[in-house]
C-alpha positions as CSV (number, residue, x, y, z in Angstrom):
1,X,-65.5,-209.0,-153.6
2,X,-66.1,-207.1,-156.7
3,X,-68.8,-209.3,-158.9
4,X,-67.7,-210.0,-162.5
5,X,-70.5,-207.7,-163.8
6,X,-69.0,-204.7,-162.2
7,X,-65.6,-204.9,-163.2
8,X,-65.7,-203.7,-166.7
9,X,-66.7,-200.2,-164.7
10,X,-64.4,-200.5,-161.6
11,X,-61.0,-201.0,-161.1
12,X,-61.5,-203.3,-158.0
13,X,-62.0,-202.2,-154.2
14,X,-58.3,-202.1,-152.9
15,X,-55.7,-200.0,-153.7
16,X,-54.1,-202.6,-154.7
17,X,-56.4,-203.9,-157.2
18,X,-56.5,-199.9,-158.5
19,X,-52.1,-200.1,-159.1
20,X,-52.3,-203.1,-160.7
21,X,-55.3,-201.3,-163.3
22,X,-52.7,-198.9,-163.6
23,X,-50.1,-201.0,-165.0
24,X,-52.3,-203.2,-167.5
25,X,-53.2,-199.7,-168.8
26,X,-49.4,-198.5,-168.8
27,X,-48.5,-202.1,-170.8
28,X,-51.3,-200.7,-174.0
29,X,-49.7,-197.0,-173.5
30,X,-52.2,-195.6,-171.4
31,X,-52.3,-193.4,-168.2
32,X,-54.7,-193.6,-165.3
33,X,-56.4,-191.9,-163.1
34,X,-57.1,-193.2,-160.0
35,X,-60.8,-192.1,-157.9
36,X,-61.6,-193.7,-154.7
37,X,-65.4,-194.0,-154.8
38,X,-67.1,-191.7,-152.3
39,X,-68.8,-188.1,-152.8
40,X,-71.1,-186.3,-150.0
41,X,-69.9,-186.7,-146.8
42,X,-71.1,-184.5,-144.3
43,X,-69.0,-185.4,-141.3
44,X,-64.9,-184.4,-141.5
45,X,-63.7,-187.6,-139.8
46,X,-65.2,-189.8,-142.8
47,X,-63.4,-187.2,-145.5
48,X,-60.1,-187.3,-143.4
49,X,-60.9,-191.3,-143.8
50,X,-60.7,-191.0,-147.0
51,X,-58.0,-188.6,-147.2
52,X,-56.0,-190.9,-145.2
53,X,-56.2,-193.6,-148.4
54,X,-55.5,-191.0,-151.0
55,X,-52.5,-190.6,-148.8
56,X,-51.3,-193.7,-148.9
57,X,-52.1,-194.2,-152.4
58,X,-49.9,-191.2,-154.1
59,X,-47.3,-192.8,-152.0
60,X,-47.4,-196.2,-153.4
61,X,-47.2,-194.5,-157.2
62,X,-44.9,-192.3,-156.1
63,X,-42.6,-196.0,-155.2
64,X,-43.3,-197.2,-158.8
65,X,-42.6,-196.2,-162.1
66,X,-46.4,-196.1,-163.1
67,X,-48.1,-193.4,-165.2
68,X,-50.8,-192.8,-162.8
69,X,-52.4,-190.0,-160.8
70,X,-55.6,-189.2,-158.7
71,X,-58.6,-187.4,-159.2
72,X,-60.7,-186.7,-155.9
73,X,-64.2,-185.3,-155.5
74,X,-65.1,-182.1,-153.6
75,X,-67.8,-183.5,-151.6
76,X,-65.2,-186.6,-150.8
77,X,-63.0,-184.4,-148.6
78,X,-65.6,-182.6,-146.5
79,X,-67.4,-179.8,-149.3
80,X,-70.5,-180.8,-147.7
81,X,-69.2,-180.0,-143.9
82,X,-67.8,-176.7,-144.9
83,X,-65.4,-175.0,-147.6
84,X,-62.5,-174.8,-144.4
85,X,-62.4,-178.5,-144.7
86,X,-62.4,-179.1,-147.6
87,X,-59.6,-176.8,-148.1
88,X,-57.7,-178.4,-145.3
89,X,-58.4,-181.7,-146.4
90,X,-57.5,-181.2,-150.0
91,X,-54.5,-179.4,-148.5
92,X,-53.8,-182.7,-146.9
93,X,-53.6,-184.9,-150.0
94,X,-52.0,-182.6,-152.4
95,X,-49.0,-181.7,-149.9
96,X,-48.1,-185.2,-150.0
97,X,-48.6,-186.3,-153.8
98,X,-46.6,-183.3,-154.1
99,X,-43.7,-185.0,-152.2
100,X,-44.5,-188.2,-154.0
101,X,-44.1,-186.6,-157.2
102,X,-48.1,-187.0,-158.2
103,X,-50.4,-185.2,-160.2
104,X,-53.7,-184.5,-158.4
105,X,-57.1,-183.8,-160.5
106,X,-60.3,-182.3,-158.9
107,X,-63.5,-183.4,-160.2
108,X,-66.6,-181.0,-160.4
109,X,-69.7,-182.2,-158.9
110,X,-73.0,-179.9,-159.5
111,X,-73.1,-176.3,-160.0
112,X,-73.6,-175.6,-155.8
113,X,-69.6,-176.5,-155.6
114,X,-68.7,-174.7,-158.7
115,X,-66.8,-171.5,-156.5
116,X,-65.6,-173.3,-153.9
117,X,-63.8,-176.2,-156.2
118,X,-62.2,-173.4,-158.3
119,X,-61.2,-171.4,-155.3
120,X,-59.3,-174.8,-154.1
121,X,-57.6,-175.0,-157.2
122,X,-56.4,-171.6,-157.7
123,X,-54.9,-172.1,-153.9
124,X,-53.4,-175.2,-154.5
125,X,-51.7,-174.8,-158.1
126,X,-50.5,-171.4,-156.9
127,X,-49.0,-173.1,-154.0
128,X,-47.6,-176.3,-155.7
129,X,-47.8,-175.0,-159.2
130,X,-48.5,-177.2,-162.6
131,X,-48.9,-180.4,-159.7
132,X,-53.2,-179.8,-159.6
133,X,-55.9,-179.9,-161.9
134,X,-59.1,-179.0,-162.2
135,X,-62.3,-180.1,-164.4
136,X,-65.1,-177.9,-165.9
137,X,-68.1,-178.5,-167.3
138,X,-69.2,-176.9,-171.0
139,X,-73.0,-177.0,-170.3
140,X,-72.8,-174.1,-167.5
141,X,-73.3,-170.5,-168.7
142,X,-70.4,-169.3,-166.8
143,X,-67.6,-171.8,-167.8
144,X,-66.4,-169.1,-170.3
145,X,-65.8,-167.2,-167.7
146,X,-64.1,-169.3,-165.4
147,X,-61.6,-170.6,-168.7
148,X,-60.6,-167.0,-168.8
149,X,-60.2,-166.9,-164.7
150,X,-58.1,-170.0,-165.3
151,X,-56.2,-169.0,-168.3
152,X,-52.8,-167.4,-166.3
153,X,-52.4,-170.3,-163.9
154,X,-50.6,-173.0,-164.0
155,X,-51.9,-176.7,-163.6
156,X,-54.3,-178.7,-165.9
157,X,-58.2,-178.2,-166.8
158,X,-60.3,-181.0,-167.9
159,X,-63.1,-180.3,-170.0
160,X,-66.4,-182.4,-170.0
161,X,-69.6,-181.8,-171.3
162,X,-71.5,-182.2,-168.2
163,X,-73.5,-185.3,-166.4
164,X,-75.7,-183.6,-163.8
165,X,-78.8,-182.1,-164.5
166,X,-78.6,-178.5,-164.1
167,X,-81.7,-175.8,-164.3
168,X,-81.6,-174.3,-167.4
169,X,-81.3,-170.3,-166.3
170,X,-77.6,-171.5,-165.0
171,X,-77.3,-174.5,-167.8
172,X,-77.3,-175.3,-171.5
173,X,-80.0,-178.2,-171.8
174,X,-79.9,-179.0,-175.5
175,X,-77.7,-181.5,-176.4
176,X,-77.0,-179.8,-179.8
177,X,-76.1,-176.5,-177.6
178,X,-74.0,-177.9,-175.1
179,X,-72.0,-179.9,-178.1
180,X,-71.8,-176.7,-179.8
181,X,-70.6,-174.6,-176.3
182,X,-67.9,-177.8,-175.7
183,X,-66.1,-177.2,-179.3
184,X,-66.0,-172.9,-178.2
185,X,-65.0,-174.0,-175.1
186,X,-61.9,-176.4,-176.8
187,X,-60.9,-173.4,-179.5
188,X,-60.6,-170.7,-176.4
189,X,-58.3,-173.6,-174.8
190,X,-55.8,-174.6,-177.3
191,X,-55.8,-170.3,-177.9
192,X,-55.0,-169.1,-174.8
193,X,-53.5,-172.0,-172.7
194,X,-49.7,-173.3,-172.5
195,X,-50.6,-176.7,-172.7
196,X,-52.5,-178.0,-169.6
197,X,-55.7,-179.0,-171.7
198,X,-57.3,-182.5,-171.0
199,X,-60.2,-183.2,-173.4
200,X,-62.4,-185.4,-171.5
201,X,-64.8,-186.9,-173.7
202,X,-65.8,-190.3,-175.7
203,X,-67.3,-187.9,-179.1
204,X,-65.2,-188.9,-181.7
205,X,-66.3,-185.6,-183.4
206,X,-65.2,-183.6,-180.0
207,X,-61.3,-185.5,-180.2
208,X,-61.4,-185.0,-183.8
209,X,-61.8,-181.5,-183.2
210,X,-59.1,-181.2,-180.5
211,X,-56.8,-182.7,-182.9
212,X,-57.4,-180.2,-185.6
213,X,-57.2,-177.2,-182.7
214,X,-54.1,-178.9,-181.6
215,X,-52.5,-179.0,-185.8
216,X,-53.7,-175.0,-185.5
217,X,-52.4,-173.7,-182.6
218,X,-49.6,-176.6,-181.5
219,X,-50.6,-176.6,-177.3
220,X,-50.4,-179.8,-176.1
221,X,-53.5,-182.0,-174.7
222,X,-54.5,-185.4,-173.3
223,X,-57.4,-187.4,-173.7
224,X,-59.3,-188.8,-170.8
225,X,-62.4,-191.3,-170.9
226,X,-63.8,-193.8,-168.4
227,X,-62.5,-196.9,-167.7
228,X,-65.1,-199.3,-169.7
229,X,-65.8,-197.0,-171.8
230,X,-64.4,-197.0,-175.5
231,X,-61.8,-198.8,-174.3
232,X,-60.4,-199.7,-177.8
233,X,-60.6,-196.2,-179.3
234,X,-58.7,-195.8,-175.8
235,X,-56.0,-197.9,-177.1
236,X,-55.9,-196.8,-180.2
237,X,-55.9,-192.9,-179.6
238,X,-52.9,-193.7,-177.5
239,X,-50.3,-194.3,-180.5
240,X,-50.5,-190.6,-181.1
241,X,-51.7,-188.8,-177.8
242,X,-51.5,-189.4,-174.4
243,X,-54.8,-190.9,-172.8
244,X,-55.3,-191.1,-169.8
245,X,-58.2,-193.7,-168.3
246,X,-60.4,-192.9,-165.5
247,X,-60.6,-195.5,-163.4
248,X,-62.6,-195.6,-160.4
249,X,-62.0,-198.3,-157.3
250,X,-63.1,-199.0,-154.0
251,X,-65.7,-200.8,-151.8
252,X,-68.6,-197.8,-152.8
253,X,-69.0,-199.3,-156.3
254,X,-72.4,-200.4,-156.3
255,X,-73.8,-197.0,-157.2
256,X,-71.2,-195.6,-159.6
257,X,-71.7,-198.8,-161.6
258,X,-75.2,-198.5,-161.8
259,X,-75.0,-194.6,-162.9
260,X,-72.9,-196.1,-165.8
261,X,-75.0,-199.0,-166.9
262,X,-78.3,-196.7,-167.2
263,X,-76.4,-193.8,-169.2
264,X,-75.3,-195.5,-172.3
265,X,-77.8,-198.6,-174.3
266,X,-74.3,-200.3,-174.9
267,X,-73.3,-200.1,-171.3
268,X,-76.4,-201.6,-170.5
269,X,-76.8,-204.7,-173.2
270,X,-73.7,-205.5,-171.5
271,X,-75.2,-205.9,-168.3
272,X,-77.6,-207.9,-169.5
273,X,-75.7,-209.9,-171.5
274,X,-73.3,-210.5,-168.7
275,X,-76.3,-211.7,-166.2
276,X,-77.9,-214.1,-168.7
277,X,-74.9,-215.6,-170.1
């Protein structure tokens, strides 16, 4: 069972749990996103496992009237055993939220599965069109380049700033430099996409930003932030955009909660205030 302290982070550990996250967001105008927990998996029969669930899951939104989609990880479907099953697996999940009439994000992991992911996209949105997404990261050098790759396709991107610790030939490592590569990132969005863009941040400055890009050039956007996370700006962003919450479930919390606690000094005075009171 999830413990108390955890559950400001994560949505639960069934998909059952994970729907009904869903639909308290849905009741305050919110979207979700839905991630099973799980990344680096090495052997094809514990990716196809989770596959399986991801499966099932688009399924049982596909059966309700929720506002609520998936986001899988690379490394979660079989990256690490090989690009051919990852694709396969991927394949797998997007065929049927297809059927089910779900939307299906992919997240980026480090820089190593930076080709391969957008490779899997580009497949997949060209087979399924506007039905896939795809996240990028503003502190790599070559995100520029991949925007412009992305620019004619259909489907969604999501752009972050960046959480894993790149080397710096490949990397922006400044924080002042990545901020300022995230807002040219945005501008060459709202310019040269049909819609499709997903801000993914918690900087009031960067959605500020996007909202003045979006008065300029009119393309439509979403917001997305983690469940736990700003939750009240979430709420409130929401009676003029859509925002969409990242909510992560599933019995592999223990880790993912932990990454969250240590990256914010708010995240982690609630920990401690949640153990001593």
């Amino acid at each position: 069972m999830l413990p108390p302290i955890a559950s400001r982070f994560v949505a639960g550990e069934s998909d059952a749990a994970a729907l009904e996250r869903a639909r308290r967001l849905n009741d305050r105008g919110v979207g979700a996103i839905l991630n099973l927990l799980g990344e680096h998996y090495d052997r094809p029969e514990r990716a196809g496992a989770d596959a399986d669930t991801y499966e099932r899951l688009v399924g049982d939104i596909g059966r309700t009237d929720l506002d609520a989609c998936v986001s899988v990880k690379p490394s979660q479907l079989g990256l690490d055993a090989g690009a051919d099953t990852f694709r396969r697996t991927l394949s797998r999940v997007v065929d049927r939220a297809d059927e089910a009439g779900v939307f299906v994000w992919i997240d980026m992991e480090d820089h190593t599965t930076t080709d391969a992911t957008l490779d899997a996209f580009e497949a997949e949105t060209r087979r399924h069109g506007g039905t896939v997404g795809v996240c990028l990261q503003a502190n790599l050098r070559r995100t520029r380049a991949d925007l412009e790759r992305l620019a004619g396709l259909p489907g969604k991107v999501r752009l972050v700033k960046g959480a894993y610790d790149e080397p710096a030939e490949i990397a922006y490592t400044d924080h002042q430099r990545v901020n300022e590569a995230y807002r040219d990132h945005l501008g060459y969005l709202f310019r040269a996409f049909d819609g499709g863009v997903a801000v993914g941040s918690h900087d009031p400055a960067m959605i500020e930003h996007a909202r003045g890009l979006h008065d300029e050039y009119g393309t439509d956007f979403e917001i997305q932030m983690l469940m736990g996370v700003r939750e009240d700006a979430q709420f409130e962003l929401a009676r003029e955009f859509d925002v969409y919450q990242y909510a992560p479930y599933g019995s592999r919390w223990l880790s993912y909660f932990y990454r969250r606690v240590a990256e914010r000094k708010e995240n982690l005075a609630f920990a401690v205030r949640a153990i001593v009171n």
